[in-house]
Rosetta silent file (secondary structure, phi, psi, omega in degrees, C-alpha in Angstrom):
SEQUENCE: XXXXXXXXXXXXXXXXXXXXXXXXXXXXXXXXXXXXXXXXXXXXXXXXXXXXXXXXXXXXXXXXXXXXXXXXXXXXXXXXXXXXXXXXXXXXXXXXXXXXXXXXXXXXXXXXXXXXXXXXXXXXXXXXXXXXXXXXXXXXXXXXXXXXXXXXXXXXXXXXXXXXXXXXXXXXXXXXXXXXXXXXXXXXXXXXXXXXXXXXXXXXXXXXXXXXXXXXXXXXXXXXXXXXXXXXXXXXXXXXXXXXXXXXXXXXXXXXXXXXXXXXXXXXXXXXXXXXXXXXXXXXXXXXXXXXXXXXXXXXXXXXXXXXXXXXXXXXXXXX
SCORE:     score description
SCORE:     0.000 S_00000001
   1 L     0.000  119.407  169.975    0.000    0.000    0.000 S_00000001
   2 L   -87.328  147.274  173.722    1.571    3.489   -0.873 S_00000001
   3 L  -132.206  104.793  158.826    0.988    6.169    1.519 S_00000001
   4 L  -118.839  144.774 -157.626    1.970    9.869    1.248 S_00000001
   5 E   -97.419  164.942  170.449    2.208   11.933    3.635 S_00000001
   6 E  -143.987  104.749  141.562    1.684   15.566    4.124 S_00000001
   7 E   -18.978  134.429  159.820    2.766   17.324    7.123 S_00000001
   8 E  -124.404  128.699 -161.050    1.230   20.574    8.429 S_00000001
   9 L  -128.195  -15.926 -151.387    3.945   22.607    9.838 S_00000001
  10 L   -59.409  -56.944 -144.124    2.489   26.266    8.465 S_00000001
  11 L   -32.327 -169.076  173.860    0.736   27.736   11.918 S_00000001
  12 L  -141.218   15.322  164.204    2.187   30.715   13.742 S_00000001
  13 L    43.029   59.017 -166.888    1.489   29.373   16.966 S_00000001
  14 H   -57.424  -49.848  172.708   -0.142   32.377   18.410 S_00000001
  15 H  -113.722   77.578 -160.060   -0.364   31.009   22.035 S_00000001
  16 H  -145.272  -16.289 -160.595    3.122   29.697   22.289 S_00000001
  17 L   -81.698  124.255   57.703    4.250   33.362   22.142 S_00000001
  18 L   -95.978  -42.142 -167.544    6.917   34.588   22.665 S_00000001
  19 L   -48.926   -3.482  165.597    8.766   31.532   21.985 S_00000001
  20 L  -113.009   31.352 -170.812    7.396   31.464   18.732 S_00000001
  21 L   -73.521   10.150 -171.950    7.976   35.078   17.764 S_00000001
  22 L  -152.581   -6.402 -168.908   11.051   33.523   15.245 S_00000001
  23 L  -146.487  157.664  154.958   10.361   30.478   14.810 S_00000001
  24 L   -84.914  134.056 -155.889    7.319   28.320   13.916 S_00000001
  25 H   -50.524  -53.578 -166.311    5.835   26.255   16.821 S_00000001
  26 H   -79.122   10.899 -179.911    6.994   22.567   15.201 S_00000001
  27 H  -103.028    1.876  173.963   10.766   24.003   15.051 S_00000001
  28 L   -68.359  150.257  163.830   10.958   24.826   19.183 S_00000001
  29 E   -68.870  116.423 -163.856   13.326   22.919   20.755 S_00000001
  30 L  -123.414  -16.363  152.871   11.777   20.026   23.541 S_00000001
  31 L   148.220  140.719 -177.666   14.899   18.329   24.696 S_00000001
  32 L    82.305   -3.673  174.287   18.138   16.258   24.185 S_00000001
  33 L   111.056  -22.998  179.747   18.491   18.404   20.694 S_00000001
  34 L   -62.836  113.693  172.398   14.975   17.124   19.721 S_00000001
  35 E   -80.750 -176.096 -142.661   12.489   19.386   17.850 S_00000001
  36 L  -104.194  -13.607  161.255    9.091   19.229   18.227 S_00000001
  37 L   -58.835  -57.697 -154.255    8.619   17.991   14.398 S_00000001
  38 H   -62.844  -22.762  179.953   11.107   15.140   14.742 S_00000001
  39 H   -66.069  -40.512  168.901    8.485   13.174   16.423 S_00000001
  40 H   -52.136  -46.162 -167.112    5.865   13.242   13.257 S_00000001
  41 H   -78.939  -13.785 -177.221    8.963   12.979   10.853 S_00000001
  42 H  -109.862  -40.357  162.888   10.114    9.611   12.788 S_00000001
  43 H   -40.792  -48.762 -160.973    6.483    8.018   13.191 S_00000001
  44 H   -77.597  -50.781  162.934    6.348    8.295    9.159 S_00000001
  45 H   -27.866  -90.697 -153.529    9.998    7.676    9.068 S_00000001
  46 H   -84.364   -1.295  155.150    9.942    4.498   10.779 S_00000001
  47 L  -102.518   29.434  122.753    5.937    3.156    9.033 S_00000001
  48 L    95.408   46.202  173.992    8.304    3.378    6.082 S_00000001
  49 L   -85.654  155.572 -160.812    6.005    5.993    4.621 S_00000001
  50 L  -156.106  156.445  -67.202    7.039    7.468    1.451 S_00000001
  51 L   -37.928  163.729  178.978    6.788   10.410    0.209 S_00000001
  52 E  -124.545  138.470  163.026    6.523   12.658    2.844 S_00000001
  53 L   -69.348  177.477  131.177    5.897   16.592    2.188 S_00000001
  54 L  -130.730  107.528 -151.400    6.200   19.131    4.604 S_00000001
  55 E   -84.220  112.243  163.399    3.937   22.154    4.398 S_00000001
  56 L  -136.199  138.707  154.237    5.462   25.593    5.995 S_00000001
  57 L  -122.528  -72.452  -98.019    4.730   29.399    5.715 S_00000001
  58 L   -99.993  133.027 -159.607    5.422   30.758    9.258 S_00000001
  59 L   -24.893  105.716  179.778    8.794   31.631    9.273 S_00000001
  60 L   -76.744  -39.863  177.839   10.197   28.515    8.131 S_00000001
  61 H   -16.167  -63.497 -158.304   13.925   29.322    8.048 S_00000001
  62 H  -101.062    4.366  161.878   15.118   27.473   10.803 S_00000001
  63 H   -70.313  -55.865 -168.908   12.559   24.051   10.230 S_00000001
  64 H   -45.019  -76.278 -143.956   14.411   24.291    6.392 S_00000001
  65 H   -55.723  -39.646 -173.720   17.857   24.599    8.154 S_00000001
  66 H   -60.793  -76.214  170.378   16.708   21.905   10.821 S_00000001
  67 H   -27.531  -64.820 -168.406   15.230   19.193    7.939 S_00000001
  68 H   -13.302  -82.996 -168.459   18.448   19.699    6.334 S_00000001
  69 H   -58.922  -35.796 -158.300   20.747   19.325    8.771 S_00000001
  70 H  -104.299  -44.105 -161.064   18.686   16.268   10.974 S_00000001
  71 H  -117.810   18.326  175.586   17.139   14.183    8.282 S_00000001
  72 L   -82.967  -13.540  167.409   19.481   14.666    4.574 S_00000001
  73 L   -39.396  -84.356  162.486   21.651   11.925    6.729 S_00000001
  74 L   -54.031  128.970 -177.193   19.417    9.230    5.939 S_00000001
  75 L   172.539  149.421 -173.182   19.103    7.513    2.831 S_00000001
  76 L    90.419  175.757  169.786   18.774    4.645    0.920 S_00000001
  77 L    60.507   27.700 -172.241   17.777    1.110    3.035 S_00000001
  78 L   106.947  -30.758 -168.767   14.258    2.169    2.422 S_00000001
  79 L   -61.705  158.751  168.781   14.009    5.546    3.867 S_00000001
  80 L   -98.150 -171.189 -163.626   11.735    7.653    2.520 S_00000001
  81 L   -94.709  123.819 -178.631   11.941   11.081    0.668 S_00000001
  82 E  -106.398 -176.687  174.423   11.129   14.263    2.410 S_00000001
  83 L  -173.234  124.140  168.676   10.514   17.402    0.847 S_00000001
  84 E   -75.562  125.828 -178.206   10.109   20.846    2.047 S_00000001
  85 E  -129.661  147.746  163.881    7.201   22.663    0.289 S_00000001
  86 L   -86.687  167.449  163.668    6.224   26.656    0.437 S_00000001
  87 L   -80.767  162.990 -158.391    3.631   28.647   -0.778 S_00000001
  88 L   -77.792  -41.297 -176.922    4.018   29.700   -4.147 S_00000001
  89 L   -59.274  161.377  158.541    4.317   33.840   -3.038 S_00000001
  90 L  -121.244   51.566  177.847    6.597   34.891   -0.672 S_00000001
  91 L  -119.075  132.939  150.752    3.820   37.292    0.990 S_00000001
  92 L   -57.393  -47.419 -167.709    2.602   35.206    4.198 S_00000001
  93 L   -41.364  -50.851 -163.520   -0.545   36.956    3.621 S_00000001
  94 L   -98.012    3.554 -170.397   -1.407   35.610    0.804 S_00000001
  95 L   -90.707 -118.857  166.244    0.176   32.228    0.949 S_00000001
  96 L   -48.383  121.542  161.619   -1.818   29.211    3.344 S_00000001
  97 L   -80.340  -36.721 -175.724   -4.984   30.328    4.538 S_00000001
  98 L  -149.267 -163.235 -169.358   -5.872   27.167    6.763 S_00000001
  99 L   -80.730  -40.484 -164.312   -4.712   23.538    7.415 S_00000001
 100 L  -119.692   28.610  114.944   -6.903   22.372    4.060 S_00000001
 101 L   -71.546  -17.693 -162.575   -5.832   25.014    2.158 S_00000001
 102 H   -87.258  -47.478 -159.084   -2.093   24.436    2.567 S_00000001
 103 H   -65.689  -41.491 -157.083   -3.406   20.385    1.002 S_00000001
 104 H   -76.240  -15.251 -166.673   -5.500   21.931   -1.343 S_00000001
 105 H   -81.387   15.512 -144.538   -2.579   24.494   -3.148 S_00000001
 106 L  -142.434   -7.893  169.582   -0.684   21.144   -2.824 S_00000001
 107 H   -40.609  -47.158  177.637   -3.145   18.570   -4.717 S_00000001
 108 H   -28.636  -51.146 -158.809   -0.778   18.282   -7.539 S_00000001
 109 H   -60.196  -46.139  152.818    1.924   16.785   -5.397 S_00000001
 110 H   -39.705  -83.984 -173.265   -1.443   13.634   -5.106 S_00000001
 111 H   -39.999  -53.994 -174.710   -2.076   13.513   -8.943 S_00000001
 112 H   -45.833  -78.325 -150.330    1.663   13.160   -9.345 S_00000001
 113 H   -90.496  -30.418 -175.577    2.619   10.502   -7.221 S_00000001
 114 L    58.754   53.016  171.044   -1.219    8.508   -7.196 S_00000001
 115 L   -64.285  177.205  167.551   -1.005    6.860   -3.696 S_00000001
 116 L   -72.750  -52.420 -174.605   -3.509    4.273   -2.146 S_00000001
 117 E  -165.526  128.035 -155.866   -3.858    7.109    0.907 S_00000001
 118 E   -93.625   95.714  159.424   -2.939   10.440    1.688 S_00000001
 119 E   -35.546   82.006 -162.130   -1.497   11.007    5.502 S_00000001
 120 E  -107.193  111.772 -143.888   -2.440   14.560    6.181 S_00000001
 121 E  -138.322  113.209  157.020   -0.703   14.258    9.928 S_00000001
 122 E   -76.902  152.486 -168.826    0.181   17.457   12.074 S_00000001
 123 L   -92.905   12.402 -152.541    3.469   18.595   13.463 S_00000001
 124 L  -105.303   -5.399 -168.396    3.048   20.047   16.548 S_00000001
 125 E  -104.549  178.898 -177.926    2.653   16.526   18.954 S_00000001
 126 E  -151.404  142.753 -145.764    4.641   14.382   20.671 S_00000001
 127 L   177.410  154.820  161.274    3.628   10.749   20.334 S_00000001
 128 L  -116.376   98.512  174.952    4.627    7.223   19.194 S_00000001
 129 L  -158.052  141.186  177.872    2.850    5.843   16.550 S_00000001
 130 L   -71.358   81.909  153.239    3.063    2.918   14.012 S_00000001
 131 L   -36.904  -26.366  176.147    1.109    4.570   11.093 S_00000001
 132 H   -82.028  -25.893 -178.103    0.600    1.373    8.819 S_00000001
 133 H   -73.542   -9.171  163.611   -1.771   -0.175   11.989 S_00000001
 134 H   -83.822  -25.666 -173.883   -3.787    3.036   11.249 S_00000001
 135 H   -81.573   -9.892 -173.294   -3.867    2.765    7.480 S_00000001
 136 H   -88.574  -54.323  -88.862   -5.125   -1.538    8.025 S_00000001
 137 H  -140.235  -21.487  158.095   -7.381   -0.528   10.219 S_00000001
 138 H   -77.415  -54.406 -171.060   -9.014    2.181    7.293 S_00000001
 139 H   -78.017  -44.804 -169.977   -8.921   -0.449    4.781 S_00000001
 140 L   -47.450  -52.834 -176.738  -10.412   -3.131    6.865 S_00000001
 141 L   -80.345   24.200 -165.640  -13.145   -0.874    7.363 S_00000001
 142 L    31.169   86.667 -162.061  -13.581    0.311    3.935 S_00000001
 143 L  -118.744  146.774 -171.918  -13.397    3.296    5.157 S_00000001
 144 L   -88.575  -41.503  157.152  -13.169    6.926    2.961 S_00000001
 145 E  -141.896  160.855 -170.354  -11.347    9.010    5.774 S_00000001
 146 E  -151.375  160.527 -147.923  -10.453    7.749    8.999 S_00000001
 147 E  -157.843  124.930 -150.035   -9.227   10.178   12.026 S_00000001
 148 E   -96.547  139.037 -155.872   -6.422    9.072   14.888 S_00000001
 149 E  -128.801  122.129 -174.161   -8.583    9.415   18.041 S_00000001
 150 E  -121.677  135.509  145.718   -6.517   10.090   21.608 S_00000001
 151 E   -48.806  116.152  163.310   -8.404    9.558   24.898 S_00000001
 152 E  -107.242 -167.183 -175.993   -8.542   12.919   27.282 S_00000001
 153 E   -95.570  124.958  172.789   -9.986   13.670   30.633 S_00000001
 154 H   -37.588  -47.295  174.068  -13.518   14.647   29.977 S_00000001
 155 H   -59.754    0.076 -172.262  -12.363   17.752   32.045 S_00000001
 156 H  -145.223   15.362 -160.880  -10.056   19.026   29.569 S_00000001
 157 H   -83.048  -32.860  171.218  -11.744   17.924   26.375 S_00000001
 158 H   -92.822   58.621  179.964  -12.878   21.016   25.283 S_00000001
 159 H  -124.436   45.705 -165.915   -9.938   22.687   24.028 S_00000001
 160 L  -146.079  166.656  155.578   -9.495   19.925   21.609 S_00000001
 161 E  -111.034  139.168 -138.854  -11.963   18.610   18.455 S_00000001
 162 E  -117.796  141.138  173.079  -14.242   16.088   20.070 S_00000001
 163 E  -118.853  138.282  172.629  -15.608   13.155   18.322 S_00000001
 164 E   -99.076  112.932 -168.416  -19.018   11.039   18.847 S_00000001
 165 E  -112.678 -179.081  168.985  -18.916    7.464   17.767 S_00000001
 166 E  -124.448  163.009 -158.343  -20.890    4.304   17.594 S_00000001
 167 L   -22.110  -37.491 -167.545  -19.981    0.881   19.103 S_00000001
 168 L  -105.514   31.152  165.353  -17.789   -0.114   16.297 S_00000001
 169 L    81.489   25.443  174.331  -16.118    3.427   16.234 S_00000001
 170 E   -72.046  162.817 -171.946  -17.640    5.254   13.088 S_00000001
 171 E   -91.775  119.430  169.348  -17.674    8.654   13.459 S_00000001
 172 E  -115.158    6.020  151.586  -20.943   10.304   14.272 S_00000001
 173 E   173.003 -167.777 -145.889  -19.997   13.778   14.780 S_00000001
 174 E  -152.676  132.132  167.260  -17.128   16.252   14.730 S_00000001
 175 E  -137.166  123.864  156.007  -17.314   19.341   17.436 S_00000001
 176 E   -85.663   99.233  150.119  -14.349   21.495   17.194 S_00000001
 177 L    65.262  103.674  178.278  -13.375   22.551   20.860 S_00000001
 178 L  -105.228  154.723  126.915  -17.703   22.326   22.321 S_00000001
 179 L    -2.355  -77.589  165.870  -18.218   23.409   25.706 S_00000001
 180 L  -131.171  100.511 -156.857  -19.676   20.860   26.623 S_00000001
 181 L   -82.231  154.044  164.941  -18.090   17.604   25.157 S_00000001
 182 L   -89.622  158.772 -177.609  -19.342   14.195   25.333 S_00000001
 183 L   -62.996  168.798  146.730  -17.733   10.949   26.889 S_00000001
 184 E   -84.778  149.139  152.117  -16.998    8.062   25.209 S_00000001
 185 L   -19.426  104.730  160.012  -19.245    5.422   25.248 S_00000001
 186 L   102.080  -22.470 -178.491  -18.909    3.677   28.496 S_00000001
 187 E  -165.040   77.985  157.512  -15.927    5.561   30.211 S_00000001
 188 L   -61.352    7.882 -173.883  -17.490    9.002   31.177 S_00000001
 189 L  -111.952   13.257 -170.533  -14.783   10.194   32.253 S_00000001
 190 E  -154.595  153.659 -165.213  -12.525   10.793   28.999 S_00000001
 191 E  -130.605  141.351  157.411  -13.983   12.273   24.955 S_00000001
 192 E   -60.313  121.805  141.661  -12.199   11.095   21.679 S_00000001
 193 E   -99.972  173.859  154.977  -10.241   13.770   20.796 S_00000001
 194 E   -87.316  130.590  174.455   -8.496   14.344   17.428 S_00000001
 195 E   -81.457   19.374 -171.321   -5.042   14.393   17.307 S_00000001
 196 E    79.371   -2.619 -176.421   -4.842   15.965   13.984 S_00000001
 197 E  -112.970  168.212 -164.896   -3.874   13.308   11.985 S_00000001
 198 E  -148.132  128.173  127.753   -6.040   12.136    9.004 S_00000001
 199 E   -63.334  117.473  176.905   -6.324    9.246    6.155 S_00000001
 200 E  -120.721  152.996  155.438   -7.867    9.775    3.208 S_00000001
 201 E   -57.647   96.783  170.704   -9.159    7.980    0.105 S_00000001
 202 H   -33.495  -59.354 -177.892   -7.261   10.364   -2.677 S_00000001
 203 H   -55.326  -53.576 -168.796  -10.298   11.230   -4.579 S_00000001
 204 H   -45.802  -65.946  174.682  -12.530   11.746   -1.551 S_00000001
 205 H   -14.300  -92.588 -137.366   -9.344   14.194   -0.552 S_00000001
 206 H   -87.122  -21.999  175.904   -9.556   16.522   -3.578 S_00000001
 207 H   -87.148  -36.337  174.652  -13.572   16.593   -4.122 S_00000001
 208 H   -40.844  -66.003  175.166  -13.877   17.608   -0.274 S_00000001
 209 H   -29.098  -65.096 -152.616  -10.809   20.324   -1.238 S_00000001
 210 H   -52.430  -42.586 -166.260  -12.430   21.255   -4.290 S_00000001
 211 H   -76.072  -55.803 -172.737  -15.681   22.056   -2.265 S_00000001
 212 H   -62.258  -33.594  166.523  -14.001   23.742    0.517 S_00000001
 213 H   -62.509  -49.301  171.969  -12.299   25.861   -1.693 S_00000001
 214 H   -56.101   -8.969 -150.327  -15.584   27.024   -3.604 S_00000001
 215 L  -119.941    8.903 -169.501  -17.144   27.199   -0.179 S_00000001
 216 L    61.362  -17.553 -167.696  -14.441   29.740    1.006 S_00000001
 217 L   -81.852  156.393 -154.021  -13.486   27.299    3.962 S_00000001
 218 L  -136.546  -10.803 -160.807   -9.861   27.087    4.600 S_00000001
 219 L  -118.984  133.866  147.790   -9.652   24.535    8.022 S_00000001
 220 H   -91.721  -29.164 -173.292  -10.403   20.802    8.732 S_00000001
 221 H   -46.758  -39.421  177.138  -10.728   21.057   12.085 S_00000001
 222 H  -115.132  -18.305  162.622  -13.500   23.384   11.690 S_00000001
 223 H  -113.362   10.083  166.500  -14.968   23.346    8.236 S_00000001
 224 H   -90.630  -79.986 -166.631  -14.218   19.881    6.968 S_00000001
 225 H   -41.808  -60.931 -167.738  -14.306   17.028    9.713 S_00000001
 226 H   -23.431  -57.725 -169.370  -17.986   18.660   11.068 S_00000001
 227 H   -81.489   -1.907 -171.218  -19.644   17.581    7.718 S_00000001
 228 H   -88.632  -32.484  167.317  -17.937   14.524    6.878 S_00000001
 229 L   -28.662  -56.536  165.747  -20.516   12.381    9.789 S_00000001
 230 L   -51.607  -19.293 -162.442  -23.237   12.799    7.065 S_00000001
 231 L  -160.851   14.389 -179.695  -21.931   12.429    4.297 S_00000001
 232 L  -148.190  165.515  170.283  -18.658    9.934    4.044 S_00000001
 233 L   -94.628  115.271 -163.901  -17.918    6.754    5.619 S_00000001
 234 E  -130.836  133.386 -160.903  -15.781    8.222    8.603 S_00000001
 235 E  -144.535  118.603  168.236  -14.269    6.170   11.087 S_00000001
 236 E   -72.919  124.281 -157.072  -12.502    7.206   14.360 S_00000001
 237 E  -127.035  136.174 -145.400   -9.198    5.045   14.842 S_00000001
 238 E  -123.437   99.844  135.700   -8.858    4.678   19.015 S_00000001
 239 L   -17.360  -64.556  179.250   -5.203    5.468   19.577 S_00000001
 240 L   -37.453  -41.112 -136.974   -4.976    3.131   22.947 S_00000001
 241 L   -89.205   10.415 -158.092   -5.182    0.119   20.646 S_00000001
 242 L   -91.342  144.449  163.389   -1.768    1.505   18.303 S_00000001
 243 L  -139.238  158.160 -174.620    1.314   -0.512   19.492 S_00000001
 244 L  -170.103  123.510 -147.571    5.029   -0.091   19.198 S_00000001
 245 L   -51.821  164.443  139.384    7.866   -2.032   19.756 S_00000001
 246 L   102.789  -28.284 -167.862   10.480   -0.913   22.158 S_00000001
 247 L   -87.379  152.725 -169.583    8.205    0.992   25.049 S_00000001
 248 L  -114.583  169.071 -175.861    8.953    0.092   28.580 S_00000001
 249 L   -46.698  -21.129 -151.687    6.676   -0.785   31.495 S_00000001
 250 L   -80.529  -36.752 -157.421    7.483    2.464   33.160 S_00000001
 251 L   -75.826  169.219  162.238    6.097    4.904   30.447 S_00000001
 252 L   -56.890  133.239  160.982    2.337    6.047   29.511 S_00000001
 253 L   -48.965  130.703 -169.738    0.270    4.096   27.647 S_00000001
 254 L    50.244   39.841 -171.590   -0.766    5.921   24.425 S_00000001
 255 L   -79.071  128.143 -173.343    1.231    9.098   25.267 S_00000001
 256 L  -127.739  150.857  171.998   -0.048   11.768   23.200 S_00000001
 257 E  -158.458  130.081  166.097    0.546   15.592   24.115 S_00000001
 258 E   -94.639  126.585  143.328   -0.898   18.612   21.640 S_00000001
 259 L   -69.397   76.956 -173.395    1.975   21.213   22.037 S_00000001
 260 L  -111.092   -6.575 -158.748   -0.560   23.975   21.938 S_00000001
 261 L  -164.653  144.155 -152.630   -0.197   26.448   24.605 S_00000001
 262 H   -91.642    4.168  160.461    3.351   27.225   26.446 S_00000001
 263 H   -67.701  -49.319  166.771    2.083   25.357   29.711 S_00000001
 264 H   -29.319  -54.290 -152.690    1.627   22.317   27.448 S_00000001
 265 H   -77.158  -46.414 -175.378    5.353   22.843   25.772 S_00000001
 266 H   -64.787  -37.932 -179.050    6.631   22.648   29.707 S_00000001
 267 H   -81.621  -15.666  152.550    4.563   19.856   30.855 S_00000001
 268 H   -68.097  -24.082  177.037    5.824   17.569   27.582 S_00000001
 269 H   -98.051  -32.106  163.988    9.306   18.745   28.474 S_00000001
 270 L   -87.200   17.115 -167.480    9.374   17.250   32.172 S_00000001
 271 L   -99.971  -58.197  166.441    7.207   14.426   30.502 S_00000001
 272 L  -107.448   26.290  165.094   10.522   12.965   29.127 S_00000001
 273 L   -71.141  169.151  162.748   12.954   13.946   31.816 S_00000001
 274 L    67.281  140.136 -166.044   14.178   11.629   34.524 S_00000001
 275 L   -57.271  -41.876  178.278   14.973    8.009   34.681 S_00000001
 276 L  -115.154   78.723 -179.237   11.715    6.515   34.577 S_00000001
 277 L  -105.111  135.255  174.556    9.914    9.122   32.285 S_00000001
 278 L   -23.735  -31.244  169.902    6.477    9.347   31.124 S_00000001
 279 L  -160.733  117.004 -172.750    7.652    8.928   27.293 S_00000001
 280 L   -90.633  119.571  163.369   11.128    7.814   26.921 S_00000001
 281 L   -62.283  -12.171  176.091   13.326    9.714   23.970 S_00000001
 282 L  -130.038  115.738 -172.917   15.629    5.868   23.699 S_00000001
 283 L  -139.869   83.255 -171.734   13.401    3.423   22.096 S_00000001
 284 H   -72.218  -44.915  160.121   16.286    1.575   19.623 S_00000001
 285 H   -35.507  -30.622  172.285   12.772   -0.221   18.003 S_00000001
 286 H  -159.170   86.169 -170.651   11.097    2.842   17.005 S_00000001
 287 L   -79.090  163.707  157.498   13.407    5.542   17.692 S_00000001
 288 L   -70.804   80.091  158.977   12.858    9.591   17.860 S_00000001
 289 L   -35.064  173.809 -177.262   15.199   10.715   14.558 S_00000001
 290 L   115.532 -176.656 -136.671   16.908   13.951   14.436 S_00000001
 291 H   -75.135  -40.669 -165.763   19.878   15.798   14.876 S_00000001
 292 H   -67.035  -69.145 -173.484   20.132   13.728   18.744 S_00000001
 293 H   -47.100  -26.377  179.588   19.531   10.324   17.284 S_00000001
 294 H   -98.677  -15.097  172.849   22.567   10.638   14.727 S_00000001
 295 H   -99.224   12.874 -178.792   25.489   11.984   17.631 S_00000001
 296 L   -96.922  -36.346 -178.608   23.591    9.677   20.018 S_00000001
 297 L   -79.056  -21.957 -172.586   24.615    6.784   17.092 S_00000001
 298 L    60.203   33.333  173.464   27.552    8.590   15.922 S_00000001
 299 L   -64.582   80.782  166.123   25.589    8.147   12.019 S_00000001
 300 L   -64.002 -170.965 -167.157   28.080   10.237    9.905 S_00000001
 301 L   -81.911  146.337  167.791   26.954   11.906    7.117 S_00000001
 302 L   -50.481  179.328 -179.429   26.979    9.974    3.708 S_00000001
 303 L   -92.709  154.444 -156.214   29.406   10.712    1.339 S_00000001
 304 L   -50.753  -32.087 -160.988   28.910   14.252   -0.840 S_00000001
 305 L  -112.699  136.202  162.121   28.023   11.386   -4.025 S_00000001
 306 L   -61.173  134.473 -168.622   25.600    8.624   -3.113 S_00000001
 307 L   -75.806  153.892  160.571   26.948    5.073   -4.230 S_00000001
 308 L   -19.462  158.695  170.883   24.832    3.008   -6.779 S_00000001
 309 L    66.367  -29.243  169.897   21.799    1.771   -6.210 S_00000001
 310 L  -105.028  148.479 -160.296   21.110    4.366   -2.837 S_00000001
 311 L  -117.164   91.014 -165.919   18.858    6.372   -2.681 S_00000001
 312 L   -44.227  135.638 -173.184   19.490    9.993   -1.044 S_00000001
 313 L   -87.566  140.190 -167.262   16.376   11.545    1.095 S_00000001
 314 L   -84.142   89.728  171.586   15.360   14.949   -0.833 S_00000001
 315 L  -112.940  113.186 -164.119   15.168   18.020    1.579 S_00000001
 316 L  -124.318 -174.290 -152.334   14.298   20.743   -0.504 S_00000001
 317 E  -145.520  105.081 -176.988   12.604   24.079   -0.283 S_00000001
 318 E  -108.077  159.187  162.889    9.755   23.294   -3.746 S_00000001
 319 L  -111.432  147.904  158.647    7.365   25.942   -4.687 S_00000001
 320 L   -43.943    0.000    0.000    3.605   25.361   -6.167 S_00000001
């Protein structure tokens, strides 16, 4: 099954600020050398997904400098390709408008390559996850989009988008950050959230785009997922049940943290501190990549010409 991914990286991470007054929110720094992107880029990395985009407008400079520098090491043995992509202007204004606008100026990149299913996965978390048990777990259910679903505390659900399912986990509505959210079924005391990451059917992808664009709507969290209950076969994929080698007895089950807010970015940074930490950065089974992972390995750089047969990962700065 090909899978390509697309990254959303663009945001300007309004209530992260200051710390993001120079940087864009998935290029802060979270610990051990790790940025807050290498965790997305090493899930895809290591569910051998290929290609993977990355979408940025918010000052991108030092994510470019970062990709470079962290992931042009690897290549060949499988790895997949990455590729930095911009808006075609170099006016912010006028470049991404939303999360499904950055996919939609970016359909081509689909048509081009023709995958099985398009990974539209945000860059802002920190998380362990085997990405092909979400794509089986799509097809088994012949499913059209499917949406990675992380248990919160009912008490803290609505600053998240909250999903309502039915026994066998189809999606039966979409509330982007309610009031008052509902439990899941059965354990009132925690709501599906989304974590931002998405599967799609290609075609389904591009006529929803197609729509949203004529429709003015620019977001999925808020003008996409809501309408897809109604009108797609949409199926909420339960986190808990994701496994990956490599995790020890000590850590959280299903540790998921949205870097959203700069209390968040602190509590995710003593989250992998300490000997016995809540989510361990050394996993040699499904490691965290980056800049850390290659002087923690001592992984020099390839040589300036790649040898036959390998195949050097592409981090480039593309335009529309």
């Amino acid at each position: 099954m090909k899978i390509l991914a697309m990254v959303l990286a663009g945001g300007n991470g309004t209530r992260l600020h200051p710390l993001t007054a120079e940087q864009a929110k998935p290029a802060l720094p979270l610990a051990a050398g790790y940025r807050i992107i290498d965790f997305v880029l090493s899930n895809l990395v290591n569910s051998g997904i290929s290609p993977i985009y990355v979408l940025l407008q918010y000052k991108p400079q030092s994510l470019i400098e970062h990709i470079r520098a962290a992931w042009a090491p690897w290549s060949g043995g499988g790895e997949p390709a990455i590729a930095v992509v911009l808006p075609e202007t170099s006016d912010a204004s006028a470049g991404f408008s939303g999360t499904a606008d950055a996919v939609y100026q970016n359909l081509r990149l689909i048509e081009r390559h023709k995958p099985d299913l398009v990974a539209v996965f945000a860059a802002d978390h920190v998380y362990r996850m085997d990405v092909r048990q979400m794509a089986r777990f799509h097809q088994e259910r012949g499913a059209e989009v499917s949406v990675a679903a992380a248990r919160v505390p009912i008490t803290k659900a609505s600053a998240f988008g909250i999903m309502a399912t039915g026994p066998a986990g189809e999606l039966r509505e979409f509330l982007e950050k309610p009031e008052r959210p509902g439990p899941i079924p059965g354990d009132p005391n925690c709501a599906y959230a989304s974590m931002g990451n998405y599967l799609f059917n290609p075609r389904v992808l591009a006529e929803l785009l197609e729509e949203c664009n004529r429709n003015g709507d620019t977001d999925f969290g808020h003008h996409i997922m809501p309408l897809l209950p109604r009108r797609r076969r949409v199926w909420a994929y339960d986190f808990a049940g994701n496994k990956v080698p490599g995790v020890q007895p000590y850590e959280e089950r299903g540790y998921w943290r949205d870097i959203g807010t700069v209390d968040a970015y602190k509590a995710a940074q003593n989250d992998v501190l300490g000997p016995l930490p809540c989510f361990s950065l050394v996993n040699a089974e499904w490691p965290i990549r980056g800049n850390a992972y290659r002087v923690r390995r001592r992984i020099a750089p390839p040589p300036a010409t790649a040898s036959a047969g390998v195949r050097r990962i592409a981090v480039s700065a593309q335009a529309n």
